[in-house]
C-alpha positions as CSV (number, residue, x, y, z in Angstrom):
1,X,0.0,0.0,0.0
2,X,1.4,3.5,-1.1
3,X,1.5,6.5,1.9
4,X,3.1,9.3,2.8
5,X,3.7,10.9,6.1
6,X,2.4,13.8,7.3
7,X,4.6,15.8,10.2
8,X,4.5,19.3,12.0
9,X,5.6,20.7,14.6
10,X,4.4,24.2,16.3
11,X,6.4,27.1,17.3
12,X,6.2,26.7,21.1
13,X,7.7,23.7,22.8
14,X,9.3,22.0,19.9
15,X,12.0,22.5,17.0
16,X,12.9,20.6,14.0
17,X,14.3,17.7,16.0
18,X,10.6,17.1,16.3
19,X,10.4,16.5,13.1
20,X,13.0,13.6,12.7
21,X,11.9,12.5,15.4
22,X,8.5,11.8,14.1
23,X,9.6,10.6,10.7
24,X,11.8,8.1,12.5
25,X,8.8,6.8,14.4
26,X,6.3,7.0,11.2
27,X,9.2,5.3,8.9
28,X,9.5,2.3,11.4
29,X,6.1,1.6,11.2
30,X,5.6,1.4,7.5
31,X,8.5,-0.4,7.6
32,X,6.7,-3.4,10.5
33,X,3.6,-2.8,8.4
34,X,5.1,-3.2,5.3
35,X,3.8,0.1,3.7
36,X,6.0,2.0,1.1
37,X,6.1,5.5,1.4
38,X,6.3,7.7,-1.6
39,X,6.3,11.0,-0.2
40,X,6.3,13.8,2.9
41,X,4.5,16.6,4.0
42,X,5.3,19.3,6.5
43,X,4.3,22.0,8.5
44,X,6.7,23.7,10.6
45,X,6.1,26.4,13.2
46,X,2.7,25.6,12.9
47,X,0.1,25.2,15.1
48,X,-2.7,22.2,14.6
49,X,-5.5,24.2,15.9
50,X,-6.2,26.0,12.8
51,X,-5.8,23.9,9.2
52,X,-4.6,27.2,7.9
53,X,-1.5,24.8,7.3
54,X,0.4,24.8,3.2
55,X,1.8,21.6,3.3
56,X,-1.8,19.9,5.0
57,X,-4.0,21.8,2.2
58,X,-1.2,20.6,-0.6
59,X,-1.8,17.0,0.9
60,X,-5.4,17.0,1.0
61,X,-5.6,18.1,-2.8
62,X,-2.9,15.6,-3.9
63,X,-5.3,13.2,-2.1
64,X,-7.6,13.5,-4.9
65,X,-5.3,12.1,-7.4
66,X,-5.4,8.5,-5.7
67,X,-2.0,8.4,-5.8
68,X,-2.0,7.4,-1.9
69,X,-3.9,5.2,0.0
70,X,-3.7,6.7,3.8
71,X,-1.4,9.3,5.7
72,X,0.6,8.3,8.4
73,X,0.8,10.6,11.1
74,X,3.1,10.5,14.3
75,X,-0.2,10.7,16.6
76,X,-3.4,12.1,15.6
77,X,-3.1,15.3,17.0
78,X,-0.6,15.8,14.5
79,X,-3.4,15.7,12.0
80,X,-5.8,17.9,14.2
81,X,-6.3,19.4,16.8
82,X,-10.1,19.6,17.1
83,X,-12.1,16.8,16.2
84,X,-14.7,19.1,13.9
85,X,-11.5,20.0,11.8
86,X,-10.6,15.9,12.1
87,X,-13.6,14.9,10.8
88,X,-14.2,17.0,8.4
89,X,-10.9,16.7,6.6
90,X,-11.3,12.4,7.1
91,X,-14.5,12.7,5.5
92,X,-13.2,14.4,2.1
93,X,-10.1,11.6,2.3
94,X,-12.6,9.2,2.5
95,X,-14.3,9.9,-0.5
96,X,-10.7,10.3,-2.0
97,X,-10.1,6.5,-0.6
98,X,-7.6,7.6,1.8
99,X,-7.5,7.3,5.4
100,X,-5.5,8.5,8.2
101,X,-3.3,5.7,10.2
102,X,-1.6,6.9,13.8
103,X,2.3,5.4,14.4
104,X,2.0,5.8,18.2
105,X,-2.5,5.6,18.8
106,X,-4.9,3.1,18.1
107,X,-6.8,5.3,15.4
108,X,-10.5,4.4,16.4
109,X,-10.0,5.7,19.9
110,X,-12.5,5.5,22.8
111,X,-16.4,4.5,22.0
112,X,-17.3,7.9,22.3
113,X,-14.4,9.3,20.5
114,X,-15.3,7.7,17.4
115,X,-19.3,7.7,17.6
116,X,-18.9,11.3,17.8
117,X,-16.5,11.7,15.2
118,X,-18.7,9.2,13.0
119,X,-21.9,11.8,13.6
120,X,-19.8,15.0,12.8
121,X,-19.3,13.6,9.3
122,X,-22.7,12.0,9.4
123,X,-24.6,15.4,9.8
124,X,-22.3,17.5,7.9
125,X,-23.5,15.3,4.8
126,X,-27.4,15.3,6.1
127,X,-27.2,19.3,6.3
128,X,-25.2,19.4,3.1
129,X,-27.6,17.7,1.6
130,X,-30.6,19.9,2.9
131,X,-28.7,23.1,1.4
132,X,-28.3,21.6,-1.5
133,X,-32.1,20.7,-1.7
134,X,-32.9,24.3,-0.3
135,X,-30.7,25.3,-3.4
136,X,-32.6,23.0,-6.0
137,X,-35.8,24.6,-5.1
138,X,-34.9,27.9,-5.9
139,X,-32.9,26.8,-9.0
140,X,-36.3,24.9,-10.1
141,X,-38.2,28.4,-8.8
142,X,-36.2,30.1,-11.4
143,X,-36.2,27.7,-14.0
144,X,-40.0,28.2,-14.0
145,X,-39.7,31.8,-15.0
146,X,-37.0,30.7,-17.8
147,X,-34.3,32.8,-15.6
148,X,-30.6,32.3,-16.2
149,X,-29.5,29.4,-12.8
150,X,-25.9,30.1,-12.9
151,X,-24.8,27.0,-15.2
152,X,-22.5,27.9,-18.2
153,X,-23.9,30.3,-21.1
154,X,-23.9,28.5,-24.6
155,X,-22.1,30.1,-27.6
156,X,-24.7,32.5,-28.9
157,X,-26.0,34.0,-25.9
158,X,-25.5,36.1,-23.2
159,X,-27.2,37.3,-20.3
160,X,-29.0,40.6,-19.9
161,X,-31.2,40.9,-17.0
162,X,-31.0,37.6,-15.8
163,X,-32.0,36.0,-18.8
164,X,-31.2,34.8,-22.1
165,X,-30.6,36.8,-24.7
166,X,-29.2,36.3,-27.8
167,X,-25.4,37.6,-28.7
168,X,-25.1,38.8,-31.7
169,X,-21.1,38.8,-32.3
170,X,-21.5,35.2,-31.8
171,X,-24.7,34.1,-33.0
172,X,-23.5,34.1,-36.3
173,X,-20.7,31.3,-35.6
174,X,-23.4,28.7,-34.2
175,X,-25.9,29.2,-37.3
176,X,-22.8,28.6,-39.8
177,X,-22.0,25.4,-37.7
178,X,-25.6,24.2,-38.9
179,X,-25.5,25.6,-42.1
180,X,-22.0,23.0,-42.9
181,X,-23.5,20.4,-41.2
182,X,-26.6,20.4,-43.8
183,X,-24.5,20.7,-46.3
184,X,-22.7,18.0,-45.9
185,X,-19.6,19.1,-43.7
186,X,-17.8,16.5,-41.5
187,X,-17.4,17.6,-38.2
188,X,-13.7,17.2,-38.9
189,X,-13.8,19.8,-41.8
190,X,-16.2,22.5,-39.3
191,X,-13.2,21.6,-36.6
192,X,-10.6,22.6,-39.1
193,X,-12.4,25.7,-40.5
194,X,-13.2,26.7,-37.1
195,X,-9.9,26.4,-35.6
196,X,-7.6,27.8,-38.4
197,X,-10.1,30.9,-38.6
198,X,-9.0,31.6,-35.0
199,X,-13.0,31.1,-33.6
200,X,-13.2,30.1,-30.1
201,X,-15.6,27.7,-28.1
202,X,-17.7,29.7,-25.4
203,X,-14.9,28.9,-22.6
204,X,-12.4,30.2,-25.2
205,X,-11.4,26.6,-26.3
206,X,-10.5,25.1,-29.5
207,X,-13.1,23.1,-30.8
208,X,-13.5,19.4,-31.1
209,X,-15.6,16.7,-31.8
210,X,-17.0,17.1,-28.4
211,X,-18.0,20.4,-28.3
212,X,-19.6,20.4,-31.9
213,X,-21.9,18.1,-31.0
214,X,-22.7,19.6,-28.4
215,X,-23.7,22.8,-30.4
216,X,-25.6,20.5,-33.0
217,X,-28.0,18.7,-29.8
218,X,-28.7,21.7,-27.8
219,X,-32.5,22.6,-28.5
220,X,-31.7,26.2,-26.8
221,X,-30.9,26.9,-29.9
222,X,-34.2,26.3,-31.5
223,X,-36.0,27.9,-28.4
224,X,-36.4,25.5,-26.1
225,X,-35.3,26.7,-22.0
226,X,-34.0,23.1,-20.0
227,X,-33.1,23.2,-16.6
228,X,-33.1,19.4,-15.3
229,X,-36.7,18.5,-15.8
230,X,-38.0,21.7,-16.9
231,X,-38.6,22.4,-20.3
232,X,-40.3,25.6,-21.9
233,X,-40.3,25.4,-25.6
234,X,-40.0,29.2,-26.5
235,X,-38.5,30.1,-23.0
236,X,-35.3,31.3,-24.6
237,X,-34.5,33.4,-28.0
238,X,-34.1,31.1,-30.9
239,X,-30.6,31.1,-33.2
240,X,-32.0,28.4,-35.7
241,X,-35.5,27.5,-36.7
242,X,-37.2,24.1,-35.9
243,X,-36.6,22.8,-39.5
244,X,-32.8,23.2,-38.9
245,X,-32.7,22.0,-36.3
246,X,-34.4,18.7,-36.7
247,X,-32.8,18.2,-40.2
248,X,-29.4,17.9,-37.9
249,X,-30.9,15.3,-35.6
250,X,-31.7,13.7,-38.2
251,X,-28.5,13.7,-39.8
252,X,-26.6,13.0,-37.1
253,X,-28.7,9.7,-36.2
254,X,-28.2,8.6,-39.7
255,X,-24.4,9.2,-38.9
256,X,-23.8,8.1,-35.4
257,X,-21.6,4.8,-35.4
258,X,-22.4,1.8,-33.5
259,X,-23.4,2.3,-30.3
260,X,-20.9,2.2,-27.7
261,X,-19.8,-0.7,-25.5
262,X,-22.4,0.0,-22.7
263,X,-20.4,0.5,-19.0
264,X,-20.3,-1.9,-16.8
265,X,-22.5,-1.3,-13.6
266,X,-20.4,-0.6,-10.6
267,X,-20.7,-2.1,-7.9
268,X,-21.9,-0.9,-4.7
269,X,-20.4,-3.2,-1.7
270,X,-22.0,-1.2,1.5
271,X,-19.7,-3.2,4.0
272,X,-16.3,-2.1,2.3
273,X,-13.8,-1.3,5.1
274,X,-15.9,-2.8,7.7
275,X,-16.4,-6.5,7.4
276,X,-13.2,-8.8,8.3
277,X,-12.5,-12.2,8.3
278,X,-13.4,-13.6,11.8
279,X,-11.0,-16.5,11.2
280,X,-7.6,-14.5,10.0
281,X,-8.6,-10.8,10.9
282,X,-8.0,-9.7,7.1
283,X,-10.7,-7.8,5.0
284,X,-13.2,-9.3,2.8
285,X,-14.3,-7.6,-0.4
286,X,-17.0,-7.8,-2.8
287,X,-16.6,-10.2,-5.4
288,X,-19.0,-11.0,-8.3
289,X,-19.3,-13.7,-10.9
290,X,-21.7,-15.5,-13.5
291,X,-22.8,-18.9,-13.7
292,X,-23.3,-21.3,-16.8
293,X,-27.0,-20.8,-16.8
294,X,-26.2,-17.1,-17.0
295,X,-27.6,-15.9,-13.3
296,X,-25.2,-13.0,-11.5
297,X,-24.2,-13.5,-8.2
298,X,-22.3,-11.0,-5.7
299,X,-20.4,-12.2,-2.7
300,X,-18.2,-11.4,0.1
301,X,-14.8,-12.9,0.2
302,X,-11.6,-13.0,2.7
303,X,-8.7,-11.3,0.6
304,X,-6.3,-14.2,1.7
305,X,-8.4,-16.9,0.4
306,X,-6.7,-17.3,-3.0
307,X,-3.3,-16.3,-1.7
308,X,-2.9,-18.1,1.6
309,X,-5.8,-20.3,1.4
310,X,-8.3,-18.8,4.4
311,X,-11.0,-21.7,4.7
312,X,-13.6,-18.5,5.5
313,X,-16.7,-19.5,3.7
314,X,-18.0,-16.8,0.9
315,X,-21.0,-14.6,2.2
316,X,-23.7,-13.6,0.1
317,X,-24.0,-10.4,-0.2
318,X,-27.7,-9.0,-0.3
319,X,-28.0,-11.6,2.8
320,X,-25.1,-10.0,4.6
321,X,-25.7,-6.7,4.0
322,X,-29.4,-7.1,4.8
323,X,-29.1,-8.7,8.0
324,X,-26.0,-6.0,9.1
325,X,-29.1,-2.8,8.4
326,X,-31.9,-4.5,9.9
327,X,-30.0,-5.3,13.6
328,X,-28.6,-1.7,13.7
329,X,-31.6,-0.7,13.0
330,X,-33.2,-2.4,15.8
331,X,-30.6,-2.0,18.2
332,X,-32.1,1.9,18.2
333,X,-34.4,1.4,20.7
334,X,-35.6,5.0,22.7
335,X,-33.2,4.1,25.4
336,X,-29.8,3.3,23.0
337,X,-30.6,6.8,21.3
338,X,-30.8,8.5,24.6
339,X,-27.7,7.0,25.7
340,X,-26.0,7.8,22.7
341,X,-27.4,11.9,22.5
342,X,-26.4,11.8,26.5
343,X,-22.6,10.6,25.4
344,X,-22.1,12.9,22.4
345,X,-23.3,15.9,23.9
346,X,-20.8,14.8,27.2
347,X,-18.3,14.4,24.7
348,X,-18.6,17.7,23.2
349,X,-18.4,19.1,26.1
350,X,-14.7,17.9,27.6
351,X,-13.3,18.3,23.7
352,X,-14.6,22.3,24.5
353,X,-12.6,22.1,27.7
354,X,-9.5,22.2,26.0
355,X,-6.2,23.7,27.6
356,X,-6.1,27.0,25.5
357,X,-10.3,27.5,26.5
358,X,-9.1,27.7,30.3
359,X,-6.0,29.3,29.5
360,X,-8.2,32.3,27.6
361,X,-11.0,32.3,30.0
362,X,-8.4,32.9,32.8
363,X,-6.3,35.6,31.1
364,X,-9.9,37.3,30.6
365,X,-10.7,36.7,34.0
366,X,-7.0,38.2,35.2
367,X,-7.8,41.5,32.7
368,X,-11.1,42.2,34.1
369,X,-9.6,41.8,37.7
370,X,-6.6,44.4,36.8
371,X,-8.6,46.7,35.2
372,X,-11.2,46.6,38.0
373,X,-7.9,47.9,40.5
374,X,-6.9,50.8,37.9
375,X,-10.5,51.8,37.9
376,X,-10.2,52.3,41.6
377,X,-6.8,53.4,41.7
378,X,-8.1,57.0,39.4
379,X,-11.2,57.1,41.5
380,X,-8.4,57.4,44.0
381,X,-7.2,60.7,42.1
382,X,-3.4,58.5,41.4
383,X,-1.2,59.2,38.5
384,X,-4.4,59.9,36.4
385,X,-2.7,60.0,32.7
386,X,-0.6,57.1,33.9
387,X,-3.4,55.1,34.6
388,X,-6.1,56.1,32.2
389,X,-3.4,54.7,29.2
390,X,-2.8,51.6,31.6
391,X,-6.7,51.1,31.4
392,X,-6.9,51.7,28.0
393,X,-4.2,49.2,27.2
394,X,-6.1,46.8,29.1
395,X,-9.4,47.2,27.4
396,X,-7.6,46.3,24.0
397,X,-5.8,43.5,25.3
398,X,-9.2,41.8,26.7
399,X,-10.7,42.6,23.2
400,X,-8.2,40.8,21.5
401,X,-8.5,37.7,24.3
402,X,-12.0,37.6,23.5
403,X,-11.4,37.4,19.7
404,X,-9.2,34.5,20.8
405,X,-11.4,33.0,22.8
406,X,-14.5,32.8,20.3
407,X,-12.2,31.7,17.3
408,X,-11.2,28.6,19.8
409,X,-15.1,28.2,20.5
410,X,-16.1,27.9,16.7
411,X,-13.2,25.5,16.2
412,X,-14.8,22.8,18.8
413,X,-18.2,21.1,18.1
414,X,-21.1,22.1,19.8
415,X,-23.6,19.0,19.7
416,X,-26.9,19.0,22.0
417,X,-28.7,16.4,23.4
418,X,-31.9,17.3,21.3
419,X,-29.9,17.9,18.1
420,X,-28.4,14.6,18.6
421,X,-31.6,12.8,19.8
422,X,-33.3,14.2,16.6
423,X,-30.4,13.2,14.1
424,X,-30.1,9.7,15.4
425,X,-34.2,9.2,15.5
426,X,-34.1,9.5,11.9
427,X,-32.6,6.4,11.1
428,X,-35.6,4.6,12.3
429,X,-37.9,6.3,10.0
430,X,-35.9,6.3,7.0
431,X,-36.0,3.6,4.1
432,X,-33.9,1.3,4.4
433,X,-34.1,0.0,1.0
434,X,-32.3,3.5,-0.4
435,X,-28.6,2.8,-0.7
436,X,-27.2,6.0,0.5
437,X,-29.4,5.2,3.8
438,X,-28.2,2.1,4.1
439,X,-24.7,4.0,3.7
440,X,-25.2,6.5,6.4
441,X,-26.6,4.1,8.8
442,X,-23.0,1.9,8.6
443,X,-20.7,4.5,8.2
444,X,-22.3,6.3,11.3
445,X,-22.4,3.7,13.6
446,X,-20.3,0.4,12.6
447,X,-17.2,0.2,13.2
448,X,-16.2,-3.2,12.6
449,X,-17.6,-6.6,11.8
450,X,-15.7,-9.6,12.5
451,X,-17.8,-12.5,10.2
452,X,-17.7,-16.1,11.3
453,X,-19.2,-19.1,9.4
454,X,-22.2,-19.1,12.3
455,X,-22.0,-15.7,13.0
456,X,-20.7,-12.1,13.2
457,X,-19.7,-10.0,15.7
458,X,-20.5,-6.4,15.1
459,X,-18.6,-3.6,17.2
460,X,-20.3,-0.4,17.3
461,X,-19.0,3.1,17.5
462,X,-21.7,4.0,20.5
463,X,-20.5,1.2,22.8
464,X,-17.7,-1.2,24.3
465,X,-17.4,-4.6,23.4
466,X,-19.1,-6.5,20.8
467,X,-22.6,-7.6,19.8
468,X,-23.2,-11.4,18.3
469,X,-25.3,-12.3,15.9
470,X,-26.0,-15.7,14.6
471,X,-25.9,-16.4,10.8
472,X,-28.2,-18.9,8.9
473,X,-27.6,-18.2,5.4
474,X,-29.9,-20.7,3.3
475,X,-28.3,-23.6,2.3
476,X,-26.1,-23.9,-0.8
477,X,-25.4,-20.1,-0.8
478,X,-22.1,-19.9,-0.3
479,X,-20.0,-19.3,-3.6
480,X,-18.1,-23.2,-2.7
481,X,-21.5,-24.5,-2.6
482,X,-22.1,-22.9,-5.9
483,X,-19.1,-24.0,-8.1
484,X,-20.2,-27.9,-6.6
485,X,-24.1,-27.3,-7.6
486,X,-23.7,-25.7,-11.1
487,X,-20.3,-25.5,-12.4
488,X,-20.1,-21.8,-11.6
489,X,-16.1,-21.0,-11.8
490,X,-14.7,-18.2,-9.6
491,X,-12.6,-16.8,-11.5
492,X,-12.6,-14.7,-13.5
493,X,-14.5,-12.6,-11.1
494,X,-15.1,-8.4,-10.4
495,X,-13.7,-7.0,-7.8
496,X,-16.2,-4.5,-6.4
497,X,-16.0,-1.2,-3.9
């Protein structure tokens, strides 16, 4: 597996020898772990409270070229330093496939640790996801009216007033793009007249294939508004008339090569990352195949059963991941969601009682006192220019604590009991059948599933120790008892994610 290392040190209580030290450490255990490390990233003289950090923000872009799988840090508080900033920056690595791995911690820390961790990037998607809604509404609101939503303006138009109107400087190029096309043009030979003439796409582009064809299917053209669902036939200024524009579709059907290879399906294993083999501890993937008589079948299978022969049994997968929903689902009884709101919002409230919080609040506290005894001290008639600046330093110096103190507030999570309470109720309402429910509902509060042939043993993120559940997969549904019954052959098989 491919990492790098992530290191920093802040300017304080520690130098560069912190540094070496920490890649000593973090070296070490790729090397135990067999990793190979293809790169570094540091921050030095800065602190981890803030991810106003180069080398972090350089790393968490370069995590979107898959070029890594995971980032080794020295502990986790290397990584960050409050668990909003943590989880919000492991949620976008996730989605990059990249995870964060501690040299000196066990990364899931405590129960509580990682439930509440698990709900920050939990509700961060569910209120992403209202905005966005909120945002589709008044899109669609607009769309209604035929006004311009804020998506890219085609070649021909621009926008006056908030809606479409038509351009004409440019105008002109789109209804000679039409004009060779009827007559016969390839879109090779409107490519080459375009380009040499020096005529640029909308963004300012060359042109291509792509991007004439585009021109030739847009129905704006012949008058027609779109926005997702909504269509408005006259909603927008027309370039070319109806006849034109059909006589192209109708061209370019009569043109259009043989239909693409159609993509494969992806697919979607929900228990990726959280089911292991309960006989050798490695991870099982999703595996998929097809028998003689044609039928497709998906699976779950140990990694190490090909290479060093793990006698773990396959699992179907619609059975597994059925059974894994449907217990989490009713573990959330009234009194596990109360208990699980009750140790969030406790949880919230030690990470707000941080070191630098009682360190501000006490400097405050200190000020307030001091300037309380100058106050007295010119009520006294003493040194009154002397003290009045003395005073005056000490109001700016408790404004500037206060900014301190407010920036360290918004950079630890507030969750409540009701807000909590509310969020995890959901899950018991919501259908189950959706996959990005199902999604939530795992990636919120599973944190690992050890499978057995008889059973499973899932570990949640809202509790110590483990919860059994016995398995009784219907016979013959295994993918060994598959290849016996009908010849099915397991290789070659898909890998899925």
């Amino acid at each position: 597996m491919n990492i790098v290392i992530y290191a920093r040190f802040s300017s304080n209580s520690q130098n560069e020898q912190s540094i070496e030290g920490q890649l000593k450490v973090c070296y070490e255990f790729a090397e135990r772990k067999g990793y190979k490390v293809i790169g570094e990233y540091i921050d030095r003289a800065l602190t981890g409270t803030t991810d106003n950090r180069p080398e972090f923000q350089r790393m968490i872009a370069d995590s979107a070229k898959r070029q890594f799988s995971a980032i080794l840090v020295y502990q986790l508080d290397r990584f960050a330093r409050n668990r909003y900033d943590s989880a919000t920056y492991k949620a976008k690595l996730k989605k990059n496939g990249v995870k964060v791995l501690s040299a000196r911690e066990n990364i899931s820390d405590d129960a509580s640790g990682v439930l509440m961790e698990a709900v920050l990037e939990g509700m961060a998607e569910y209120f992403s996801a209202e905005l966005s809604q909120k945002v589709k509404r008044g899109l669609e609101l607009n769309a209604q009216k035929c006004l311009y939503t804020g998506s890219g303006v085609p070649l021909g138009y621009k926008i006056v007033d908030k809606r479409f109107a038509v351009d004409e400087e440019t105008a002109p190029i789109v209804r000679r793009i039409f004009e060779m096309y009827l007559a016969g043009k390839t879109m090779a030979d409107i490519i080459r007249y375009l380009n040499e003439n020096g005529i640029k796409t909308s963004r300012g582009n060359p042109y291509n294939k792509n991007s004439i064809r585009l021109i030739l299917t847009n129905n704006r053209y012949a008058g027609v508004y779109r926005y997702s669902e909504i269509e408005v036939q006259g909603g927008v200024p027309r370039i070319v008339d109806d006849d034109t524009f059909e006589q192209a579709q109708i061209l370019m059907e009569k043109n259009k090569k043989a239909p693409a290879r159609a993509k494969a399906i992806e697919d979607f294993y929900l228990l990726t990352t959280k089911l292991y083999c309960g006989h050798c501890k490695s991870a099982m993937t999703g595996i998929s195949g097809t028998s003689h008589t044609g039928a497709f079948h998906q699976y779950y299978q140990c990694v190490t059963a090909k290479r060093k022969g793990c006698q773990k049994k396959t699992v179907r997968k619609a059975y597994i991941e059925d059974l894994v929903v449907n217990e989490t689902v009713a573990k959330l009884t009234p009194e596990y969601i109360d208990y699980i709101a009750r140790s969030v919002e406790a949880r919230c409230e030690k990470e707000r009682n941080t070191a630098d919080l009682k360190r501000l609040t006490k400097l405050i506290k200190e000020n307030e006192t001091a300037t309380a005894n100058l106050i007295k001290a010119l009520e006294a008639g003493k040194a009154v220019d002397v003290i009045s600046a003395q005073i005056e330093k000490r109001q700016l110096e408790k404004v500037d604590l206060e900014a301190q103190l407010a920036r360290e507030r918004i950079q630890t999570p507030i969750l409540k009991y009701d807000q909590m309470k509310f969020f995890v109720e959901r899950f018991t309402k919501l259908d189950m059948s959706n996959p990005n429910n199902r999604r939530a509902l795992v990636d919120i509060f599973i944190n690992r599933i050890d499978l057995y042939d008889n059973h499973m043993a899932i570990f949640y993120n809202a509790q110590e120790g483990q919860m059994v559940i016995p398995i009784d997969e219907p016979e013959g549904s295994s993918m060994g008892e598959m290849v016996r019954m009908t010849g099915l052959e397991p290789a070659p098989l898909r890998t899925g994610t």
